[in-house]
Short mmCIF file of the C-alpha atoms (twelve columns), coordinates in Angstrom:
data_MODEL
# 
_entry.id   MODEL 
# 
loop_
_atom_site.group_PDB 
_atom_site.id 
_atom_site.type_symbol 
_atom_site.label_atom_id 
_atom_site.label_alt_id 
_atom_site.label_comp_id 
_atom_site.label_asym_id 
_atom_site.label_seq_id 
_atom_site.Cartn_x 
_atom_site.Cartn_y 
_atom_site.Cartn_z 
_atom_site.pdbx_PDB_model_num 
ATOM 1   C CA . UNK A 1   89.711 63.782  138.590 1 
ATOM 2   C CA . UNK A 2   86.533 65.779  137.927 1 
ATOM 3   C CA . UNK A 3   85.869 69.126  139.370 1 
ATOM 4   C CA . UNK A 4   83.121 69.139  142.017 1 
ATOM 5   C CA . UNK A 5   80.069 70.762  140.821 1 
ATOM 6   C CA . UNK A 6   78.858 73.622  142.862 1 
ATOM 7   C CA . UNK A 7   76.381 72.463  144.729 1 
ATOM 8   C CA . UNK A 8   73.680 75.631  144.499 1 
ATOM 9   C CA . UNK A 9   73.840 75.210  140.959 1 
ATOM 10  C CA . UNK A 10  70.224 74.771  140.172 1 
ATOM 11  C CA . UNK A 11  68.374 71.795  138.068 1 
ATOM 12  C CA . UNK A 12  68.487 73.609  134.568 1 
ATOM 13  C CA . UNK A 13  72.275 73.607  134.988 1 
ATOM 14  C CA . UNK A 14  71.999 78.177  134.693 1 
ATOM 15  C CA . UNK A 15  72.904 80.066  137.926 1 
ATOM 16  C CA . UNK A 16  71.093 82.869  139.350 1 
ATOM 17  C CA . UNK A 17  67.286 81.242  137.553 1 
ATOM 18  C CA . UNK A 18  64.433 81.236  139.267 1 
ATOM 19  C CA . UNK A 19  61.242 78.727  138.924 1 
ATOM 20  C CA . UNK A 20  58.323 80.930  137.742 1 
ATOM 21  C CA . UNK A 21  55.794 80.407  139.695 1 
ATOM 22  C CA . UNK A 22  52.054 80.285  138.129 1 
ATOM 23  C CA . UNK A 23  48.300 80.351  138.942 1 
ATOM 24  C CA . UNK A 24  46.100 77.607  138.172 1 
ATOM 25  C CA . UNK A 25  43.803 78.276  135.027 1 
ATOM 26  C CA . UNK A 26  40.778 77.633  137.412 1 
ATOM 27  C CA . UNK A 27  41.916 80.116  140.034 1 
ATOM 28  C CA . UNK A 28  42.515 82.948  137.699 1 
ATOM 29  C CA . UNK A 29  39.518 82.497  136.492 1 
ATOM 30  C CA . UNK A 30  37.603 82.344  139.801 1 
ATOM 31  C CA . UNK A 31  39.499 85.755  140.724 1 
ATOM 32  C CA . UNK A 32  38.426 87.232  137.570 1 
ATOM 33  C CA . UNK A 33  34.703 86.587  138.146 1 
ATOM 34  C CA . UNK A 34  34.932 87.422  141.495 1 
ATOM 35  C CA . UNK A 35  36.293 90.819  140.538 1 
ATOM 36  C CA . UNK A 36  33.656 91.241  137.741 1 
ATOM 37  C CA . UNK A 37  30.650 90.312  140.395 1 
ATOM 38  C CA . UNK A 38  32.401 92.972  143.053 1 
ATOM 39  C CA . UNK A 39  32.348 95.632  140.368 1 
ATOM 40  C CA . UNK A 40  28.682 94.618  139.052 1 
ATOM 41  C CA . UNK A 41  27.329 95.216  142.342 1 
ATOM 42  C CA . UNK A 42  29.079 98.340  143.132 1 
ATOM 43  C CA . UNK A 43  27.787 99.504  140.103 1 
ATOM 44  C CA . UNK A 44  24.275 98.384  139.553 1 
ATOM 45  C CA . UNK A 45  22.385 100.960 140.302 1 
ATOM 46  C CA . UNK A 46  24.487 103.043 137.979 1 
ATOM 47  C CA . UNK A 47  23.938 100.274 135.420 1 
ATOM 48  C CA . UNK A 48  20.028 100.234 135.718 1 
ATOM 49  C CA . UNK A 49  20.004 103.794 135.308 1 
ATOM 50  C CA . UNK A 50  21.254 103.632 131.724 1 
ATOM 51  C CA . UNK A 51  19.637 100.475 130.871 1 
ATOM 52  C CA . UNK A 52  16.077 102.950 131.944 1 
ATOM 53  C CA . UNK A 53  17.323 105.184 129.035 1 
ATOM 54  C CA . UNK A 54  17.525 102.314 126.524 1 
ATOM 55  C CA . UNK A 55  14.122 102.372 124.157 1 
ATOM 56  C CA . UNK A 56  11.171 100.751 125.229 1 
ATOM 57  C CA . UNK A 57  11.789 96.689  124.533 1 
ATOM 58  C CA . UNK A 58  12.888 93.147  124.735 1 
ATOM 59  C CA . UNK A 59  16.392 94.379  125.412 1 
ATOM 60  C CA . UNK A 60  15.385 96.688  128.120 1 
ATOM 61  C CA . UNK A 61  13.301 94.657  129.669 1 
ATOM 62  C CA . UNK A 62  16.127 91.684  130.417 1 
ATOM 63  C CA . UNK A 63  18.742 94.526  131.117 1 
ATOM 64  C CA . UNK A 64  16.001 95.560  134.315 1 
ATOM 65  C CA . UNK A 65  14.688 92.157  135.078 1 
ATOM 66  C CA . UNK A 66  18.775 91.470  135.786 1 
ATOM 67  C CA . UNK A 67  20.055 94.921  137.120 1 
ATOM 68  C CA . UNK A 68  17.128 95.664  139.404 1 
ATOM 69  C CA . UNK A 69  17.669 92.373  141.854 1 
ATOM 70  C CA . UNK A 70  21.616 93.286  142.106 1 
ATOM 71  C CA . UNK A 71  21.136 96.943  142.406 1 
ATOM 72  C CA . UNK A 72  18.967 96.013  145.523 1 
ATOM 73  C CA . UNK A 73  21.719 94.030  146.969 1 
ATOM 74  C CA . UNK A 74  24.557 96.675  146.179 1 
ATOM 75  C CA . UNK A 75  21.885 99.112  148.354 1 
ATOM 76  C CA . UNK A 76  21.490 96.538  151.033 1 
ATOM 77  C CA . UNK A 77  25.017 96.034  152.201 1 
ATOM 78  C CA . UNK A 78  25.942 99.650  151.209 1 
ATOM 79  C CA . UNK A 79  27.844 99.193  148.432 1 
ATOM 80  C CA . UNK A 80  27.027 102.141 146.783 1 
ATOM 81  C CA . UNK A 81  28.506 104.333 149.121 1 
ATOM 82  C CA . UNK A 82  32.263 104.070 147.464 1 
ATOM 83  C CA . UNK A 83  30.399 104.713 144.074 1 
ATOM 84  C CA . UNK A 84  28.704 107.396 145.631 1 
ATOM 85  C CA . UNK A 85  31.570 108.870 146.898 1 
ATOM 86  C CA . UNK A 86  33.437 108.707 143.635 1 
ATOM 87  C CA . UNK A 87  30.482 110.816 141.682 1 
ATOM 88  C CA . UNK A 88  30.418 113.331 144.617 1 
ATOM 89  C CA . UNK A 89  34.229 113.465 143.982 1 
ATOM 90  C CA . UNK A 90  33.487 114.211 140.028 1 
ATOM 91  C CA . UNK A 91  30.663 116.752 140.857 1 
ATOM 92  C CA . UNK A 92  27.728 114.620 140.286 1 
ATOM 93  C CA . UNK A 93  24.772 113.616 142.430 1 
ATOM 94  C CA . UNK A 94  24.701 109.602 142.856 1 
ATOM 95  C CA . UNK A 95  21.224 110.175 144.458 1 
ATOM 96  C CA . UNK A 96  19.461 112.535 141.481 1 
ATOM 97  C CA . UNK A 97  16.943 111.755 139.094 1 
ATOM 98  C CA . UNK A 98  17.708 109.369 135.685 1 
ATOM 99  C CA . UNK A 99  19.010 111.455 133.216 1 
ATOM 100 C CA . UNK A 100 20.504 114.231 136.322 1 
ATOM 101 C CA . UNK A 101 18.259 116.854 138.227 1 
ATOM 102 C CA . UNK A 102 16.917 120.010 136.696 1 
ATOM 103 C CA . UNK A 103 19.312 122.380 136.617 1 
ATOM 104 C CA . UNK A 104 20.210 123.359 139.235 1 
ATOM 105 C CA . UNK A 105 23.666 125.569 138.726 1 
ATOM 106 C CA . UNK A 106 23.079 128.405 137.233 1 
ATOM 107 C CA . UNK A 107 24.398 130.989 137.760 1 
ATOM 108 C CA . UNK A 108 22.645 133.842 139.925 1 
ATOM 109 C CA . UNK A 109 21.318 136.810 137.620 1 
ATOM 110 C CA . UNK A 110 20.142 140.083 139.531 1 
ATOM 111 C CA . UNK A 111 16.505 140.361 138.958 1 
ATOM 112 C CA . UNK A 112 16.768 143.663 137.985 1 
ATOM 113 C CA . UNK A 113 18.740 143.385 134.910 1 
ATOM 114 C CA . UNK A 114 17.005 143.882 131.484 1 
ATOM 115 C CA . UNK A 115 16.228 141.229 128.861 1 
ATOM 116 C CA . UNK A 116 15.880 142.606 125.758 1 
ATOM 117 C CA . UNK A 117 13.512 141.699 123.766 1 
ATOM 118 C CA . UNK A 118 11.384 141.791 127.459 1 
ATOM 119 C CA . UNK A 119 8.438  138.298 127.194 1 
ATOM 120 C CA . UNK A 120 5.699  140.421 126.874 1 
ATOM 121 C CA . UNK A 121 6.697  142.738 123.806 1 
ATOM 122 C CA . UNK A 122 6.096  141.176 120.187 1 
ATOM 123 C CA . UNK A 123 9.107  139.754 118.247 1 
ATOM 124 C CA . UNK A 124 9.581  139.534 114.824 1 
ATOM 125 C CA . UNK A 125 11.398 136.915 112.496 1 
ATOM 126 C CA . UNK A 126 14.845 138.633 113.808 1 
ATOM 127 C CA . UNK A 127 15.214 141.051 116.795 1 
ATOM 128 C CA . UNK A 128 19.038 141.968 117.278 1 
ATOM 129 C CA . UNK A 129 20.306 140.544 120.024 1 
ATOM 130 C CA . UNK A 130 21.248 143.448 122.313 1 
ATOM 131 C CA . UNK A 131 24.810 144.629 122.977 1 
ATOM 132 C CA . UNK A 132 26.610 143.071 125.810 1 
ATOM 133 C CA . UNK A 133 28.648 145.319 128.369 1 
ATOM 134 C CA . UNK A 134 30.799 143.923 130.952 1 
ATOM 135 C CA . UNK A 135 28.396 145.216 133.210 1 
ATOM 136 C CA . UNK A 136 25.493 143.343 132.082 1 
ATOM 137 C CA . UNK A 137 26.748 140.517 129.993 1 
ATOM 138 C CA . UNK A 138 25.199 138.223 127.123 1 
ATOM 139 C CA . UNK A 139 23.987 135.000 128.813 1 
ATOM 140 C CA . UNK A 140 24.081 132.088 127.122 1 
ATOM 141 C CA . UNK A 141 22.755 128.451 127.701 1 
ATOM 142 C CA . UNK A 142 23.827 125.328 126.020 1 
ATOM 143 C CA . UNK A 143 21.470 122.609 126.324 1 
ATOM 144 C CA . UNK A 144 21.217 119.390 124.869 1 
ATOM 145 C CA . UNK A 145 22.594 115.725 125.279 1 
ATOM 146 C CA . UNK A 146 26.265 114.520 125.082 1 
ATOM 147 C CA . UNK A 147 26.662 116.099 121.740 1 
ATOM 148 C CA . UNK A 148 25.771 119.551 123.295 1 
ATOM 149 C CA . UNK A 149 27.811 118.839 126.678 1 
ATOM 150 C CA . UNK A 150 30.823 118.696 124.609 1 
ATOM 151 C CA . UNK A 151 30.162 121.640 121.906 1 
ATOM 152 C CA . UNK A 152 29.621 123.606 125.293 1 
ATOM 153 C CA . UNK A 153 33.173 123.448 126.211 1 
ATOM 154 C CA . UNK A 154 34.584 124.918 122.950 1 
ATOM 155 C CA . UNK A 155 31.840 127.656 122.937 1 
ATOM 156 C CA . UNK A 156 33.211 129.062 125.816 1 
ATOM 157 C CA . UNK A 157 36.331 129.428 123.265 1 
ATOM 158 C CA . UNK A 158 34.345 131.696 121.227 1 
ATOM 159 C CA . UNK A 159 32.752 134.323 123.034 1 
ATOM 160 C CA . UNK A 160 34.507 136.916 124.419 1 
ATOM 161 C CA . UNK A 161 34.467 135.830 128.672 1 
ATOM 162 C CA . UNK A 162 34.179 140.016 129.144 1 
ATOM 163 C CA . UNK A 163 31.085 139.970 127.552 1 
ATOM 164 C CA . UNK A 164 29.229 136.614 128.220 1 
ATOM 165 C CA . UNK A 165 28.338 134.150 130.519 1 
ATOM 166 C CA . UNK A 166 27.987 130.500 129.396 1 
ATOM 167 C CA . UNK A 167 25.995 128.305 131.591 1 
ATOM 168 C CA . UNK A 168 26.721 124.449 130.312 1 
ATOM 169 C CA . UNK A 169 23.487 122.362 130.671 1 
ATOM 170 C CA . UNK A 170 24.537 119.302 128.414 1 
ATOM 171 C CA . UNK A 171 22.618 116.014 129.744 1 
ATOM 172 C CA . UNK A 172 24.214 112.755 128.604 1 
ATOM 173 C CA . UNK A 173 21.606 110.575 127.365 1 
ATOM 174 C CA . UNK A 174 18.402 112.346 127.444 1 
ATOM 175 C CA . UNK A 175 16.141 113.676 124.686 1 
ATOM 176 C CA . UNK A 176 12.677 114.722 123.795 1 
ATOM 177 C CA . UNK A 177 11.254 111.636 123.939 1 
ATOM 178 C CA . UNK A 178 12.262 109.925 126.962 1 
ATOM 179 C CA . UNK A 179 10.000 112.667 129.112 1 
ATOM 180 C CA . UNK A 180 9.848  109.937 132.117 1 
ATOM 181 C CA . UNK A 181 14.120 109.928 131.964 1 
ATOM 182 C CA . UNK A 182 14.927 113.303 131.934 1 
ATOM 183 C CA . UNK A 183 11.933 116.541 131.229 1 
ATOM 184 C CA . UNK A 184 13.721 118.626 129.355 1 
ATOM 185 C CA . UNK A 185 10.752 120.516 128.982 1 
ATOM 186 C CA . UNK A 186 10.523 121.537 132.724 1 
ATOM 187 C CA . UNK A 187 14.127 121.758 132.653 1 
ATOM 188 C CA . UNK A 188 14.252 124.714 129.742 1 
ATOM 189 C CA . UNK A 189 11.182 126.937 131.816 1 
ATOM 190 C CA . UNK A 190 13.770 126.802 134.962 1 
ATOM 191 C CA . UNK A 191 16.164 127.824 132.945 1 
ATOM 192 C CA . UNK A 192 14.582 131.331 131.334 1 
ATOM 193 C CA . UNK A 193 12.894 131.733 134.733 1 
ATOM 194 C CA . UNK A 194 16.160 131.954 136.684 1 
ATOM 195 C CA . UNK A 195 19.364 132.177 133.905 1 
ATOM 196 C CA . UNK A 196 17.250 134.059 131.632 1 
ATOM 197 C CA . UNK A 197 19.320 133.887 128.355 1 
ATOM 198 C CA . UNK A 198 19.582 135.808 126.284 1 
ATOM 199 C CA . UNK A 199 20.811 133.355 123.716 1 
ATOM 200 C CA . UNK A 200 19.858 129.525 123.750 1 
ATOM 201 C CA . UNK A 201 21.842 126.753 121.821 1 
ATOM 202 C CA . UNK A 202 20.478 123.443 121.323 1 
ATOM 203 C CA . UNK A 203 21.952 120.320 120.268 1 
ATOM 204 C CA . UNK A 204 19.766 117.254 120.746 1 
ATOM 205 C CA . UNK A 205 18.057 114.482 119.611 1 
ATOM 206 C CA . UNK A 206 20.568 111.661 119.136 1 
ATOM 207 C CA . UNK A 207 19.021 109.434 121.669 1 
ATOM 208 C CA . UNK A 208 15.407 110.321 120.540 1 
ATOM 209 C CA . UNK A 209 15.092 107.148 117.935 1 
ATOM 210 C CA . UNK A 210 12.491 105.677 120.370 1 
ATOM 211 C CA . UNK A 211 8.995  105.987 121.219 1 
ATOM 212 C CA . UNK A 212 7.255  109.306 123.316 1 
ATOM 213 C CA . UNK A 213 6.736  109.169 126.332 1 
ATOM 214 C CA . UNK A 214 5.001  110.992 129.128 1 
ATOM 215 C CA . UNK A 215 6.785  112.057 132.125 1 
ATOM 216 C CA . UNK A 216 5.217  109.087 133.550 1 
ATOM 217 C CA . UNK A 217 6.700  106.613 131.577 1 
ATOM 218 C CA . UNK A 218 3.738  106.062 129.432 1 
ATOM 219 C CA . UNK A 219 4.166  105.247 126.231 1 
ATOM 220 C CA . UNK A 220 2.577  107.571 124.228 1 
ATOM 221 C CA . UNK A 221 3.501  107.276 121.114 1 
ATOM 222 C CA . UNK A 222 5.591  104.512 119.504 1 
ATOM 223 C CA . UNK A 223 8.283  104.906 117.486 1 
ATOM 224 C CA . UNK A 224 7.784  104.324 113.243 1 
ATOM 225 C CA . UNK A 225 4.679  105.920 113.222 1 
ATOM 226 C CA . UNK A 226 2.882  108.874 111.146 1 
ATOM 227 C CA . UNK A 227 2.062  110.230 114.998 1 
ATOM 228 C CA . UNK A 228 5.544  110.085 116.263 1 
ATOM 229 C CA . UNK A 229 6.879  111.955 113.607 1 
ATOM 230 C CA . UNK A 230 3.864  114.749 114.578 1 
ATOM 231 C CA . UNK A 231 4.506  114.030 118.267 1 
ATOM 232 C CA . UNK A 232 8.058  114.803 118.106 1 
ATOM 233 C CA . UNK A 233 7.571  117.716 115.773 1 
ATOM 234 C CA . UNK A 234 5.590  119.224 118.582 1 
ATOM 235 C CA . UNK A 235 7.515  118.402 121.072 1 
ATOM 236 C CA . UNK A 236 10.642 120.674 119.059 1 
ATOM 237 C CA . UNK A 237 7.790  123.100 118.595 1 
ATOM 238 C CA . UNK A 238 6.726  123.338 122.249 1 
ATOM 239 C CA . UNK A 239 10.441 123.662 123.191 1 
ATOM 240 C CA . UNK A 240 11.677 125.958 121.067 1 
ATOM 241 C CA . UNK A 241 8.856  128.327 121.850 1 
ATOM 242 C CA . UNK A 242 9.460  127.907 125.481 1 
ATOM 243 C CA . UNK A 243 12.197 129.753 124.858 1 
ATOM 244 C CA . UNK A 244 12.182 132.439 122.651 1 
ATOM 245 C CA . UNK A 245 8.512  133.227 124.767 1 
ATOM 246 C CA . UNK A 246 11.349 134.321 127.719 1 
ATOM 247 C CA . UNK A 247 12.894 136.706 125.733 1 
ATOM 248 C CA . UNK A 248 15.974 134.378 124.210 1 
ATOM 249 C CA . UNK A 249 16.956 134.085 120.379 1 
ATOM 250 C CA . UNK A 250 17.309 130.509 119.917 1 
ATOM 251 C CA . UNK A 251 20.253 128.401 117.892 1 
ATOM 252 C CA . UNK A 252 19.348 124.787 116.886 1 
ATOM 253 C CA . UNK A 253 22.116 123.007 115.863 1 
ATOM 254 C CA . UNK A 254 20.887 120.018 113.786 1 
ATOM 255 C CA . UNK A 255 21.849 115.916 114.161 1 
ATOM 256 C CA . UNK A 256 25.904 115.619 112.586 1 
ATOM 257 C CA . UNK A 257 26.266 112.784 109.955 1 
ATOM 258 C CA . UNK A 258 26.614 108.982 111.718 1 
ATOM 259 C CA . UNK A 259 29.039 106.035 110.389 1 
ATOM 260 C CA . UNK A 260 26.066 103.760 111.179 1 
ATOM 261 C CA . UNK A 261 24.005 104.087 107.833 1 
ATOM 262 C CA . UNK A 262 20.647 102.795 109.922 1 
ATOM 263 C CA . UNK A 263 20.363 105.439 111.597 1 
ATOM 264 C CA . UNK A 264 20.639 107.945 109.198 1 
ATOM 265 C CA . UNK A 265 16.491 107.531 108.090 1 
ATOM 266 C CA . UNK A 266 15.598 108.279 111.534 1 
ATOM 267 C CA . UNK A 267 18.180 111.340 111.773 1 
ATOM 268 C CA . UNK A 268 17.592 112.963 109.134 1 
ATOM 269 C CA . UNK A 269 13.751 113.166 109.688 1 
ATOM 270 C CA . UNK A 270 14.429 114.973 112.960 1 
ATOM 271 C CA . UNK A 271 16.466 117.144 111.256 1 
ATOM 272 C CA . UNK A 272 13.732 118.198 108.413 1 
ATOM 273 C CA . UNK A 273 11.675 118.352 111.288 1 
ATOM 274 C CA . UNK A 274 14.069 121.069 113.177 1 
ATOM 275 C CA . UNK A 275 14.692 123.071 110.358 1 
ATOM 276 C CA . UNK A 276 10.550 123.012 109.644 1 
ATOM 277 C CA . UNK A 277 9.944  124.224 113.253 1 
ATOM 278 C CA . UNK A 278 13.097 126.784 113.076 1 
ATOM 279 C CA . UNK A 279 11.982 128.244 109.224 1 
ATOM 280 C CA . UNK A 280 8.633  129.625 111.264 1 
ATOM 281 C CA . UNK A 281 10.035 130.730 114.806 1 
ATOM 282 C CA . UNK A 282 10.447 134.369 115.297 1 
ATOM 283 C CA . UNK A 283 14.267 134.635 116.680 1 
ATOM 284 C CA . UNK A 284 15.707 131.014 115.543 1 
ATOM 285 C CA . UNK A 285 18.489 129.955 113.466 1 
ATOM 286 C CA . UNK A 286 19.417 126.218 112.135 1 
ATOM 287 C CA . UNK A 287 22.955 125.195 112.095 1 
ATOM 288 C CA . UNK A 288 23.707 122.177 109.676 1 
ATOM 289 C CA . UNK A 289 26.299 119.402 110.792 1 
ATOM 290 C CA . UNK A 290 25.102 117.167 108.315 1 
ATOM 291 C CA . UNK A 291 25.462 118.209 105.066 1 
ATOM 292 C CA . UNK A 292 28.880 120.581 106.730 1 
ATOM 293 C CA . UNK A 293 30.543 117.758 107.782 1 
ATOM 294 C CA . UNK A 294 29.598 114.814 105.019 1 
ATOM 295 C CA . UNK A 295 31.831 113.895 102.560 1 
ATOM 296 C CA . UNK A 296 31.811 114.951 98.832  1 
ATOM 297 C CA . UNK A 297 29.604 112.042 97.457  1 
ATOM 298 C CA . UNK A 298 27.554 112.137 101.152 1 
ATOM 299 C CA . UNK A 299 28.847 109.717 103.027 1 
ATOM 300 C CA . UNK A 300 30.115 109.958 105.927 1 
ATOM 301 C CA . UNK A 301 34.253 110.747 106.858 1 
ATOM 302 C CA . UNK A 302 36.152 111.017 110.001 1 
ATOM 303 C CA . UNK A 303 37.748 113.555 108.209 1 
ATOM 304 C CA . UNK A 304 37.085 117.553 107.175 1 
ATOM 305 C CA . UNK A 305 38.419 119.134 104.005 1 
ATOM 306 C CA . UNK A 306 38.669 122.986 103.841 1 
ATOM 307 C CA . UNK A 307 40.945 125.007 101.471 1 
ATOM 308 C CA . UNK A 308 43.298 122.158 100.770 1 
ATOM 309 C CA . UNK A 309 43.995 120.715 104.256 1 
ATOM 310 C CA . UNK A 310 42.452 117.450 105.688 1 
ATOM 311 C CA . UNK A 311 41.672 117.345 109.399 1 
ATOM 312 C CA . UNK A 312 40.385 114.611 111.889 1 
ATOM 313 C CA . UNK A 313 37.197 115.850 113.392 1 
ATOM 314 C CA . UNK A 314 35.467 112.781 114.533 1 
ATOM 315 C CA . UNK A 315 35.623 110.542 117.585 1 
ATOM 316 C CA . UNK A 316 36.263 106.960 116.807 1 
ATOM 317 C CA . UNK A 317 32.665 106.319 117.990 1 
ATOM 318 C CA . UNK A 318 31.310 107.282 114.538 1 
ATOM 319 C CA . UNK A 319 29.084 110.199 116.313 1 
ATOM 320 C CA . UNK A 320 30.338 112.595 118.652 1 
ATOM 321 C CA . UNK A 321 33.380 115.451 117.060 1 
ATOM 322 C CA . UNK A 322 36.611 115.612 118.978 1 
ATOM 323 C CA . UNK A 323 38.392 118.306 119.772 1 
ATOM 324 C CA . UNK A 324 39.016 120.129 116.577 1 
ATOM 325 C CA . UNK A 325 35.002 119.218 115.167 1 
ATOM 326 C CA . UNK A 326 34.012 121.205 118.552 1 
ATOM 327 C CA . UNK A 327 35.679 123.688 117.561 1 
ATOM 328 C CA . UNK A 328 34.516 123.812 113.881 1 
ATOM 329 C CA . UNK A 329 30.496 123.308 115.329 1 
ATOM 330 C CA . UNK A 330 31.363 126.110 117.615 1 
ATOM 331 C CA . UNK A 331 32.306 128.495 115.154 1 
ATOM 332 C CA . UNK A 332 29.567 128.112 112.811 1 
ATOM 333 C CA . UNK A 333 27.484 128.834 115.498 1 
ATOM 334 C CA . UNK A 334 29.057 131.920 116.573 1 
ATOM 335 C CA . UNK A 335 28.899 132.959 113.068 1 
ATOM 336 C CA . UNK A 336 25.521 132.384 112.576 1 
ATOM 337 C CA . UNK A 337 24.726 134.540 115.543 1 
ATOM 338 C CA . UNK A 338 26.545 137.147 114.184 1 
ATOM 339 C CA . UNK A 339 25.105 137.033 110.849 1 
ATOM 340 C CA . UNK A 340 21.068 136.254 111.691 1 
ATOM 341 C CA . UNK A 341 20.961 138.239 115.625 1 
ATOM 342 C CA . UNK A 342 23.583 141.005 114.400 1 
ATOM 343 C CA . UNK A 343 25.626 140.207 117.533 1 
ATOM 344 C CA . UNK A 344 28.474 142.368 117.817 1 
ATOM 345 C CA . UNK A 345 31.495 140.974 116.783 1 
ATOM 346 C CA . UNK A 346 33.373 142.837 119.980 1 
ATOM 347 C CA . UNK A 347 31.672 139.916 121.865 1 
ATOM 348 C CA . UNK A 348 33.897 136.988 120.224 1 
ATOM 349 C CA . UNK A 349 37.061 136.139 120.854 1 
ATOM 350 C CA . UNK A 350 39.659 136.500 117.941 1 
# 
């Protein structure tokens, strides 16, 4: 006689198996737009804000005509309050100006400490910087775009805290051009009329391959043409006098070396144009990233080579340094403080 099968034993003959159970193709793919419109909406005004940033042009233009329509929605029902919430959480203002507000965290400085050299006194090709106490520290101001928001941290790593005070001003996509996005122009007066530095490092320009603009949003000169490259020369011009006129010495750290060969016409022209404005500004020093941080044959490398060992200094986005390049851009300009402004050493660390 034959044994009575068990009669849980399921239809694949195997006990203890269990039917998977799926989703239809078309419903995961109805979820999956339904999650990409939910996080389009909540995000559209953040969206349009960056595609305002983008240069002047066909691409621009479609990224508004789309963003503009959805970003009034996401405002209608209140959608952007849980984005809102979230920047407010990170320490950023959902409601300020493209680009982010003037500065507007600067440390307070008692009005009756010194600057030396004072506005209104004469400077020549290159004052000393004056001795920092811990009573009456150097100030220092790092201002730029990404680049500089991120060589800003590892600064801090340099100077001695005792001795200095590093105010952080790095604005993630602005420029020189873009006046209408972000004015860094107005921005750098507020900053010598209420920080007043005594030492101002600049690292900018990567997002400046576009035409000028006025604060407006006029275009007022485009982009490829024998006036931009005078426009923007004046623009570096106007800026870095802005702030050696407050009393500052001034450290322009020029464009770093890009995978993207295209861009490297562009780059380098605003970097012969910083080091033209730099050579005849009293109190100003150019750092090079280029030519530093090429390779041997100049091209570019991921990768730095110093005294026999090889070291990853690049982000995988082919422009920005990661840790370890911070580190090497800081130093170099620490250094070059030392050796052009005669800073003390006793106000680095190491």
């Amino acid at each position: 006689m034959m044994p009575e099968m068990p009669r849980d034993r399921p239809p694949n003959g195997r006990f203890g198996a269990h039917r998977r159970h799926t989703m239809p193709a078309g419903r995961v793919l109805g979820v999956m737009l339904v999650c990409l419109l939910v996080w389009t909406l909540l995000y559209a005004p953040t969206l349009k804000r960056a595609s305002e940033a983008q240069p002047f042009g066909t691409r621009r233009m479609v990224s508004l005509w789309v963003l503009r329509p959805l970003a009034g929605i996401s405002d209608v029902f209140q959608l952007t309050k849980v984005t809102d919430a979230a920047a407010r959480a990170l320490g950023r203002d959902p409601g300020g100006a493209p680009g982010g507000q003037a500065p507007d965290d600067l440390p307070t400085i008692d009005p009756n400490v010194s600057v030396s050299p004072a506005p209104d006194e004469p400077v020549t090709r290159s004052t000393p910087m004056r001795r920092p106490t811990s009573d009456n520290e150097l100030r220092i101001v790092v201002v730029g775009d990404s680049l500089a928001a991120g060589l800003g941290v590892y600064l801090e790593r340099e100077f001695r805290p005792s001795l200095s005070r590093i105010s952080k001003q790095g604005r993630i996509s602005t420029g020189l051009s873009r006046l209408d996005y972000f004015d860094w122009f107005s921005a750098m007066g507020q900053i010598e009329r209420d920080f007043r530095p005594d030492l101002v490092i600049v690292m900018i320009g990567d997002n400046d391959n576009q035409g000028l603009t006025s604060p407006g949003g006029q275009v007022v000169t485009p982009i490829g043409s024998f006036e931009w490259t005078q426009g923007y020369r004046d623009r570096v011009d106007t800026f870095t006098r802005t702030a050696i006129d407050g009393g500052s010495h001034v450290v322009w750290v020029g464009l770093p070396i890009v995978s993207e060969k295209d861009r490297w016409p562009v780059m380098q022209r605003q970097n012969d144009i910083f080091r033209q404005v730099i050579r005849t500004t009293p109190n100003a020093v150019y750092v090079d990233t280029w030519d530093r941080f090429a390779a041997a044959d100049g091209d570019y490398t991921p990768f730095y080579r110093h005294e026999g060992q090889v070291e990853l200094i690049r982000a995988t986005d082919g422009l920005h340094f990661n840790p370890r390049g911070y580190q090497l851009v800081a130093q170099a300009v620490a250094q070059a403080v030392v050796d052009e402004f005669e800073l003390t050493p006793r106000a680095l660390n190491g």
